[in-house]
C-alpha positions as CSV (number, residue, x, y, z in Angstrom):
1,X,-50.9,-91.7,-98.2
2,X,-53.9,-89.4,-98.8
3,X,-55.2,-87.7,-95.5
4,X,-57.8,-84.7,-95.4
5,X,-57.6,-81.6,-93.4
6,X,-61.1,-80.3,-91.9
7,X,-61.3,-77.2,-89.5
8,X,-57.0,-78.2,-89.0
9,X,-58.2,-81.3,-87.8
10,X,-56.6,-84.1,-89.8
11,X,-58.1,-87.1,-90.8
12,X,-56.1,-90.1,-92.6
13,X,-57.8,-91.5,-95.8
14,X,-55.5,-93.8,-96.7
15,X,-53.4,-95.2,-99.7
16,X,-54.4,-93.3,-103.3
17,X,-56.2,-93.8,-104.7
18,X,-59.1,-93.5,-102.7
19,X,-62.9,-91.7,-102.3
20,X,-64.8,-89.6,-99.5
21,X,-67.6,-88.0,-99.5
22,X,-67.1,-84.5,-98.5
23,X,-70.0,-81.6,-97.4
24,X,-69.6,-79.3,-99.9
25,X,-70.5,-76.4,-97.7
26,X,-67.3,-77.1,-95.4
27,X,-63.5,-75.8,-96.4
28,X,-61.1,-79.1,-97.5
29,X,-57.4,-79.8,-98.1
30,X,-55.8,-82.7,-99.4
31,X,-52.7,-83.9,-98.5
32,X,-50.7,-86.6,-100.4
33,X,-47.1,-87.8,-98.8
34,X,-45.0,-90.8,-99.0
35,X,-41.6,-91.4,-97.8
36,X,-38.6,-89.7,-99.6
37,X,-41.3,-87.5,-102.0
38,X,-42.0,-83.9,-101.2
39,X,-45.8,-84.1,-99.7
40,X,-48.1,-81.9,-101.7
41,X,-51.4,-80.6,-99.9
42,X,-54.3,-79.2,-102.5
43,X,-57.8,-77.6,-101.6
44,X,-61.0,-79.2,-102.8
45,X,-63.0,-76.8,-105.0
46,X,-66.6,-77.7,-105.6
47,X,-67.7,-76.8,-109.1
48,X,-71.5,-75.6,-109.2
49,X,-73.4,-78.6,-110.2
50,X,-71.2,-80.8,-110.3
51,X,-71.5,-84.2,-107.7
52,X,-67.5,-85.4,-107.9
53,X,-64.2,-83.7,-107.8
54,X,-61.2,-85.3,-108.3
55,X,-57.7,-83.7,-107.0
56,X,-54.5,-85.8,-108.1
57,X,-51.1,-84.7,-107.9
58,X,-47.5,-85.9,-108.5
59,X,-45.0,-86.2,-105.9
60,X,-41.4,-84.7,-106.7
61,X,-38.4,-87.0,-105.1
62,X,-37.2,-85.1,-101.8
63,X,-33.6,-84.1,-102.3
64,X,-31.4,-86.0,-99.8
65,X,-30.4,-84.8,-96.5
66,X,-27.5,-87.4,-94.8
67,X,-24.2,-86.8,-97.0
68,X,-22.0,-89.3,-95.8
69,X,-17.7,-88.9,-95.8
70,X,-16.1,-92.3,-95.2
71,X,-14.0,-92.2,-92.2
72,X,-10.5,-93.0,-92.9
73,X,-7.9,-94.2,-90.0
74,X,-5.3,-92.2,-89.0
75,X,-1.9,-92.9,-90.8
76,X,1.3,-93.8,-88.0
77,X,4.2,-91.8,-89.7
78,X,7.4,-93.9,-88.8
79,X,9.3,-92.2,-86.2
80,X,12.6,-90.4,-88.1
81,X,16.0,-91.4,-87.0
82,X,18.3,-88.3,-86.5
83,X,22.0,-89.0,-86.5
84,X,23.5,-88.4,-83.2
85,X,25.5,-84.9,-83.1
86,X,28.9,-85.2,-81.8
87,X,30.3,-82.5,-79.5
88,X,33.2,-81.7,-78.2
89,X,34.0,-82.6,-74.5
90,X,34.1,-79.4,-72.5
91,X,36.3,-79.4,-69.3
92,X,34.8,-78.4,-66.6
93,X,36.6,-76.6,-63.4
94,X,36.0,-79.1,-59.8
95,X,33.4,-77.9,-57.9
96,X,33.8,-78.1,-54.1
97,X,30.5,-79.3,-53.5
98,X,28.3,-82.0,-54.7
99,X,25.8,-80.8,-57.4
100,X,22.5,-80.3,-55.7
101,X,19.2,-82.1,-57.5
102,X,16.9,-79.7,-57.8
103,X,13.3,-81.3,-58.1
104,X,11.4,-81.0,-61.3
105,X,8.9,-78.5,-61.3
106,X,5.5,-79.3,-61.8
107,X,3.5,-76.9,-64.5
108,X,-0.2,-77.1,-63.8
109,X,-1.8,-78.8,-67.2
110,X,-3.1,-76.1,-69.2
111,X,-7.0,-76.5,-69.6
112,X,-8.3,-75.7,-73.1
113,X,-12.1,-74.1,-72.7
114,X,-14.2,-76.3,-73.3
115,X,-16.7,-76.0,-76.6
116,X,-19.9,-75.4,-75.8
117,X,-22.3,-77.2,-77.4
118,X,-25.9,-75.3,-77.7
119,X,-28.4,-77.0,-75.6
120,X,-31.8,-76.1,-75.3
121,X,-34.5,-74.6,-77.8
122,X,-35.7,-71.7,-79.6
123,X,-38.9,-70.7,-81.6
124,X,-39.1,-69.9,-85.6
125,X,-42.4,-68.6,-86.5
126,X,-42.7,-69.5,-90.8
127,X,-44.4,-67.4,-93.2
128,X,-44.8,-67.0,-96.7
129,X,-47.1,-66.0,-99.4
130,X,-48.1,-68.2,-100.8
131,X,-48.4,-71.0,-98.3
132,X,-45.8,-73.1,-98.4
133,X,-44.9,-76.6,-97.1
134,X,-42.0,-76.7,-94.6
135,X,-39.0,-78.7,-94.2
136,X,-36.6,-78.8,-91.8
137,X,-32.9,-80.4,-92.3
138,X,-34.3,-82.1,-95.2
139,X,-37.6,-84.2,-93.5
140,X,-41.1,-83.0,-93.9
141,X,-42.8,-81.4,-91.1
142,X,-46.4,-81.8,-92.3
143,X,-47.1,-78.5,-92.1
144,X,-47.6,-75.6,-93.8
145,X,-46.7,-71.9,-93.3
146,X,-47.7,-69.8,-91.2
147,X,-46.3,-71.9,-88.7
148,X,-44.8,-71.9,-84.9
149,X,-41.5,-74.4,-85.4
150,X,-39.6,-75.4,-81.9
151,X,-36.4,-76.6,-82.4
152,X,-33.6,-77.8,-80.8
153,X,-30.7,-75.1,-80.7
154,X,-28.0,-75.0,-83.5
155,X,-27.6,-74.5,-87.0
156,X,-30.7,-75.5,-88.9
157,X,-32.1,-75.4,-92.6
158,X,-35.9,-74.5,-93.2
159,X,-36.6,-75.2,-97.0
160,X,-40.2,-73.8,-97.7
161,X,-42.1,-75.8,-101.3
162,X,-44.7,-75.1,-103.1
163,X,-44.9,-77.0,-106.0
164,X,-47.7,-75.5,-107.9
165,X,-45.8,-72.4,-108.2
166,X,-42.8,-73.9,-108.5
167,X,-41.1,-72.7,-105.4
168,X,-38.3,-74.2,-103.4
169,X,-36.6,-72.1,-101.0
170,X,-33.9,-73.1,-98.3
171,X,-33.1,-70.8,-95.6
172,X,-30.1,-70.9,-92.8
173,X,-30.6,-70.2,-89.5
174,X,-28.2,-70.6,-86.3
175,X,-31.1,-70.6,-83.6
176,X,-30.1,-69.7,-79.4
177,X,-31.4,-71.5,-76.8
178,X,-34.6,-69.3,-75.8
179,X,-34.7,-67.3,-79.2
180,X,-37.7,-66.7,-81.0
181,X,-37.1,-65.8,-84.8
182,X,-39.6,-64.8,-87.5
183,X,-39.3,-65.6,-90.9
184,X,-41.2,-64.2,-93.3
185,X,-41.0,-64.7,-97.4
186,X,-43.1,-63.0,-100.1
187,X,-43.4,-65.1,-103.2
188,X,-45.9,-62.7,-105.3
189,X,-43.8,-62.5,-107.9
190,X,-44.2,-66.5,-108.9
191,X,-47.9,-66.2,-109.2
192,X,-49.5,-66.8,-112.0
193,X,-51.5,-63.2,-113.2
């Protein structure tokens, strides 16, 4: 799918490929996705002159996200016979009085803490130089950095593309409830001179 971005206002062009005619006064990006393919998002440069520009791209495959474990049940070990132990009787002296029962004692059950699970959401402002397109846990976002990302609390992975300058970052983060965190990458070095 081809969609243009005006002013940050986005408009949806449709399957590639496909034409529009553009003011070539005005600022454009274009922006190709498609499911399971890393989206790619290009300017429009107007030559002098020149009445038609074309942009085209190739998507790269997004790397997968879901690793899946098959579950396996629980094995029942058979219970392990022990052989009885014999002992030796012991005599015991009479007692005058009848043995008195003494009730069991109760224990309170010991409560284990419960985990807590995170709950809520925190802020991740994005940067980098140069712009990059942001994922998060794997799925696109559709947007590109500098960016103001709210997300649910927990342990997350940002992975910031740019394929033109062949850069694919992934970055951990384990966000609080009510944080704000700012990442920030420089990628000058990957430039072309």
């Amino acid at each position: 799918m081809v969609s243009l971005l005006v002013d940050g206002q986005r408009q949806e062009l449709g399957a590639a490929p496909v034409v529009a005619m553009l003011d070539p006064t005005r600022a454009y990006q274009v922006l190709f996705e498609r499911p399971g393919y890393v989206s790619v998002n290009r300017p429009v440069v107007f030559a002098a002159g020149r009445e038609e520009e074309t942009v085209a791209v190739t998507l790269e495959r997004a790397e997968p996200t879901i690793s899946r474990r098959r579950w396996k049940p629980p094995v029942d070990k058979p219970p392990v016979d022990k052989p009885p132990v014999d002992k030796p009787p012991v005599d015991k002296p009479p007692v005058d009085k009848p043995p008195v029962d003494k009730p069991p004692v109760d224990k309170p059950p010991v409560d284990k803490p419960p985990v807590d699970k995170p709950t809520g959401n925190g802020t991740v402002f994005v940067g980098a130089k140069p712009p990059c397109d942001i994922y998060v846990d794997g799925s696109a976002l559709g947007k590109k950095t500098p960016s103001k990302l709210t997300l649910a609390a927990g342990k997350h992975t940002i992975t910031l593309v740019n394929n033109q300058y062949g850069i694919r970052e992934k970055i951990s983060i384990d966000l609080a409830a009510g944080e704000t965190l700012k990442l920030s990458k420089d990628f000058s070095d990957k430039l072309e001179p």
